[in-house]
C-alpha positions as CSV (number, residue, x, y, z in Angstrom):
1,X,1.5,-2.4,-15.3
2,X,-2.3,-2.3,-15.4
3,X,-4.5,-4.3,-13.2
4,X,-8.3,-5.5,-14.1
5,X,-10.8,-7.3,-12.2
6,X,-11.2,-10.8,-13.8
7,X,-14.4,-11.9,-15.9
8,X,-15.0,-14.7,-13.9
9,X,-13.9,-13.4,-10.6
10,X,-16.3,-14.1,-7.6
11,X,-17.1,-10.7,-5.6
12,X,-16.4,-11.1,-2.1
13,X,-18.8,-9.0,0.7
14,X,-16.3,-6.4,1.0
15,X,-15.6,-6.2,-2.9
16,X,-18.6,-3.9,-3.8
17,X,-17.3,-2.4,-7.1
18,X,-20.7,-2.1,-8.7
19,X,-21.4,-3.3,-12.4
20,X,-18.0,-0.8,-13.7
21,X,-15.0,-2.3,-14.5
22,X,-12.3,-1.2,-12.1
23,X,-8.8,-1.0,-13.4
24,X,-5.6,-0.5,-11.2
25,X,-2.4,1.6,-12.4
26,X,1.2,1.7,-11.1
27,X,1.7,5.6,-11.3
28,X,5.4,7.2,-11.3
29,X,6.7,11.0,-11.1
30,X,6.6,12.8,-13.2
31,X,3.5,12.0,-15.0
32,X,-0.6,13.4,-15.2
33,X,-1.5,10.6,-13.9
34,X,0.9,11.3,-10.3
35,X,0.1,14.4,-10.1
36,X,-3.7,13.2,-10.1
37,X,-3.2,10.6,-7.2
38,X,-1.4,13.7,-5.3
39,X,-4.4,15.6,-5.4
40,X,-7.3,12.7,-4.8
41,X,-5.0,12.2,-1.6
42,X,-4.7,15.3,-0.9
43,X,-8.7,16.2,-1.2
44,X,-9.3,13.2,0.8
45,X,-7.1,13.9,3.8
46,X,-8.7,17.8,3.4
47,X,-12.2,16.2,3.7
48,X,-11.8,13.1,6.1
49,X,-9.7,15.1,8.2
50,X,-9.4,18.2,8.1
51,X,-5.5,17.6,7.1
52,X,-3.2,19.9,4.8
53,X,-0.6,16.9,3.6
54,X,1.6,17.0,0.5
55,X,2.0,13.5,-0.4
56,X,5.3,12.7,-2.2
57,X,5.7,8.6,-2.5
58,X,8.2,7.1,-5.0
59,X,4.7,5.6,-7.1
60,X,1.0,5.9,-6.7
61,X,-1.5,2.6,-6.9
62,X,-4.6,4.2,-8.8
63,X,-7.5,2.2,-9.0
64,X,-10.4,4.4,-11.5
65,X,-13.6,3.7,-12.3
66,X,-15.6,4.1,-15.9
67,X,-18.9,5.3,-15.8
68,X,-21.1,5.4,-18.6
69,X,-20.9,8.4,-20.5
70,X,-18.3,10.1,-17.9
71,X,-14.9,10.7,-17.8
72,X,-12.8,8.0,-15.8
73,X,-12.3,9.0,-12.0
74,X,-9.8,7.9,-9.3
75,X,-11.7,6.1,-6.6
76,X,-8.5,4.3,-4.6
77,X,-5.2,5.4,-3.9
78,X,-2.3,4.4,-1.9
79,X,1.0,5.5,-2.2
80,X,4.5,3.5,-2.1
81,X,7.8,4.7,-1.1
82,X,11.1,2.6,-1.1
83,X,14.2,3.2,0.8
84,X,16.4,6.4,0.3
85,X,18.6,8.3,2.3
86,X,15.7,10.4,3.9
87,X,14.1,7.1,5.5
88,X,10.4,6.3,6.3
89,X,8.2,8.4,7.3
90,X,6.3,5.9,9.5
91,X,10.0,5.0,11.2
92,X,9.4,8.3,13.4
93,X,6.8,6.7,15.4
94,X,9.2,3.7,16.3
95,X,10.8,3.6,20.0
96,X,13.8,1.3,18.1
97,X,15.7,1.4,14.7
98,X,14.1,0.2,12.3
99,X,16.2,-2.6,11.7
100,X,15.9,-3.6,15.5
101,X,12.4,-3.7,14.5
102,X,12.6,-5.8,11.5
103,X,14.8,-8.3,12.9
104,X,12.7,-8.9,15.8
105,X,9.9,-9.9,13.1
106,X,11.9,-11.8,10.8
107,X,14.2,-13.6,13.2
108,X,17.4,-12.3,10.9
109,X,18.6,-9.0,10.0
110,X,16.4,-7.5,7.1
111,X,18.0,-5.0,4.6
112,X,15.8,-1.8,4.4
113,X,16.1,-2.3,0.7
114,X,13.6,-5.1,0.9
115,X,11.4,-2.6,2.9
116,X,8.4,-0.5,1.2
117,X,6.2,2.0,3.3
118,X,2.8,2.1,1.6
119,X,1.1,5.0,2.8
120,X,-1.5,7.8,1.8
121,X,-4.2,5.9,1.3
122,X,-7.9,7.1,0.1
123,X,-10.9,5.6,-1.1
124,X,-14.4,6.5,-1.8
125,X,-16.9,3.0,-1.6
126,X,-16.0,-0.2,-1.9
127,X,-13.0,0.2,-4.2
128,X,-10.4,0.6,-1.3
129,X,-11.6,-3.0,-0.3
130,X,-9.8,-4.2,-3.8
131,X,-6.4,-2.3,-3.5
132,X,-5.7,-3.4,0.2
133,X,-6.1,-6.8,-1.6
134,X,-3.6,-5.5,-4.1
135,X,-1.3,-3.4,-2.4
136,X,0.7,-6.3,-0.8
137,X,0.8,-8.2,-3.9
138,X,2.0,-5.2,-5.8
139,X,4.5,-4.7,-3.2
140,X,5.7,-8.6,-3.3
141,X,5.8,-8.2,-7.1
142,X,8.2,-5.6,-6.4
143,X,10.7,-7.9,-4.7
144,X,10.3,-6.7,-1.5
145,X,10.0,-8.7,2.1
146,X,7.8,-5.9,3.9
147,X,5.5,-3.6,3.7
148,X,5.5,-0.6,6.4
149,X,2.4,1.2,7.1
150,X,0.5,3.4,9.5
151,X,-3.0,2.6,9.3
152,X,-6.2,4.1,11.5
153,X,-7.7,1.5,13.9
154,X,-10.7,1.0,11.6
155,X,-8.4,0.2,8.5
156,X,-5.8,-2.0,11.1
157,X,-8.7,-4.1,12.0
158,X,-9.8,-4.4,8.4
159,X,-6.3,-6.0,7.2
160,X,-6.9,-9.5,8.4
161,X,-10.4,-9.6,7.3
162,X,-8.8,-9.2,3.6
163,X,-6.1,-12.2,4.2
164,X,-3.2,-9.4,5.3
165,X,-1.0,-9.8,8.2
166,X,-0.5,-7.3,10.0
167,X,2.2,-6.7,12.9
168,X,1.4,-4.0,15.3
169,X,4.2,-2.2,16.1
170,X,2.7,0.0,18.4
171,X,0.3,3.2,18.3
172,X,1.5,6.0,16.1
173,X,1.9,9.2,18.1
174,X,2.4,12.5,16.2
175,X,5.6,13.2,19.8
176,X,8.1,14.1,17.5
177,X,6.0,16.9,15.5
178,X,5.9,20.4,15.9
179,X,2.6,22.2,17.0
180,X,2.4,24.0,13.6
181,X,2.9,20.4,11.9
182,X,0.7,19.0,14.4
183,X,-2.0,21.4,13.4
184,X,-2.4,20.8,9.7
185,X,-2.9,17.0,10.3
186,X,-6.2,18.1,11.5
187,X,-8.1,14.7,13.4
188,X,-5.7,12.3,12.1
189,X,-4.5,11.4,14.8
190,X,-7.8,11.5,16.8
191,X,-8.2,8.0,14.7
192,X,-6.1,5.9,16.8
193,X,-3.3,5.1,13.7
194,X,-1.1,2.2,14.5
195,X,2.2,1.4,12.7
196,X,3.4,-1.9,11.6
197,X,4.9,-3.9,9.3
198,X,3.4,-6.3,6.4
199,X,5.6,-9.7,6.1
200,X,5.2,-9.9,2.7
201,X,6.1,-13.9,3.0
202,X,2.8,-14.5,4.8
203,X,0.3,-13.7,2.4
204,X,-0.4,-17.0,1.2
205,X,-3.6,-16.8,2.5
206,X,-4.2,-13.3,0.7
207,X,-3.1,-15.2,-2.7
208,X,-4.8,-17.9,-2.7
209,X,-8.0,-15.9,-1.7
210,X,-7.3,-13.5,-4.9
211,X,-6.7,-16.4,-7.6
212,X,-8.7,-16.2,-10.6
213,X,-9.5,-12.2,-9.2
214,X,-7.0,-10.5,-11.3
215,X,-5.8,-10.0,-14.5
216,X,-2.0,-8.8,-14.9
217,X,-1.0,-7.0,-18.6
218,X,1.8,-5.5,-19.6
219,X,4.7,-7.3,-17.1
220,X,8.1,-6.9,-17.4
221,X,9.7,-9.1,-14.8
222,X,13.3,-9.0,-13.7
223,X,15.5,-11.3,-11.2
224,X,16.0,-9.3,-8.4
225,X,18.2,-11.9,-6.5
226,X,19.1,-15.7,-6.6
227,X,17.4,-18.1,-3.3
228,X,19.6,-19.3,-0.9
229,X,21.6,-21.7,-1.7
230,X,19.9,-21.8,-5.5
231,X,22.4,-22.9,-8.1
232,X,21.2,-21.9,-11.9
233,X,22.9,-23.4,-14.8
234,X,22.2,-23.0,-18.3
235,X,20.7,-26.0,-19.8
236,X,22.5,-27.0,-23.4
């Protein structure tokens, strides 16, 4: 799935994505183009904070940039990683199952299949303003109900600004690590991350706020499940 900025989409303050088009990629293992995400997160950790971190998500969002007479360069990441035996990573900071947590939220019990962590996120200018408005559409477009993050306390506070809701879960505290592990996420968590979860079926505001922004090719769309109570018969 690629992603482009639409013609005749209005920029916002935050959307500073200069006079280049900007297009958005849906990156999976094993392919150049993960491997290139891996290392722009990697560099970006290495220079923001000091950090030695091997990210490993399921897919990579890639936004890149165009210049004129250049080669194209990454200039957003963030990283997605659905349920699997090993869990989430942001989980560890919890003080209650994850599924404690998610029912609180939702009211009901929430499968952690309809869970995605989105995670190892970098940008350079004003292209990370475009894929935090993309990231939870990308991830309701994958069928899921939430999105679980860790974010710093600059990037928490910037979520609602962008029509994202996000539900503090409480401040993300690195207890759990070893000192050696402890060491090679440099300041990190000097930052102040907080985790907490995305619900994924608040982001009206988010989607209206991004019609007319975006332009979708190449979608292959499956069912992923039937809504309550939803009867389909064929019509003849």
């Amino acid at each position: 799935m690629t992603i482009t900025r639409s013609a005749t989409a209005l920029g916002g303050p935050a959307a500073t994505i200069g006079a280049e088009a900007l297009r958005v990629r849906v990156a999976t293992p094993p392919s150049p183009e993960w491997d290139a995400a891996a290392a722009f997160v990697r560099t970006g950790y290495a220079e923001i904070y000091n950090a030695l971190i091997d990210p490993a998500p399921d897919r990579f969002v890639v936004a890149t940039r165009q210049r004129s007479g250049r080669p194209e360069e990454i200039v957003a990441c963030g990283g997605m990683t659905f349920h699997s035996h090993q869990g989430f990573f942001s989980e560890r900071y919890l003080d209650q199952p994850l599924e404690e947590v998610l029912r609180r939220v939702a009211g009901a019990p929430v499968s952690r299949d309809d869970v995605v962590e989105v995670g190892s996120f970098v940008a350079v200018g004003g292209s990370g303003a475009e894929l935090i408005r993309l990231l939870p559409l990308i991830a309701w477009c994958q069928g899921m109900r939430f999105a679980l993050c860790t974010a710093t306390a600059p990037l928490a506070a910037a979520l609602p600004q962008f029509g994202v809701p996000f539900v503090s879960l409480g401040r993300a505290r690195p207890t759990w690590m070893s000192a050696g592990e402890r060491l090679r996420w440099g300041t990190y968590y000097d930052q102040a991350p907080t985790t907490g979860l995305v619900p994924l079926d608040r982001i009206g505001d988010l989607v209206r706020a991004c019609t007319g922004r975006y332009r979708f090719d190449n979608l292959d769309v499956a069912l992923r499940r039937d809504l309550p109570g939803e009867t389909v018969t064929d019509a003849h």
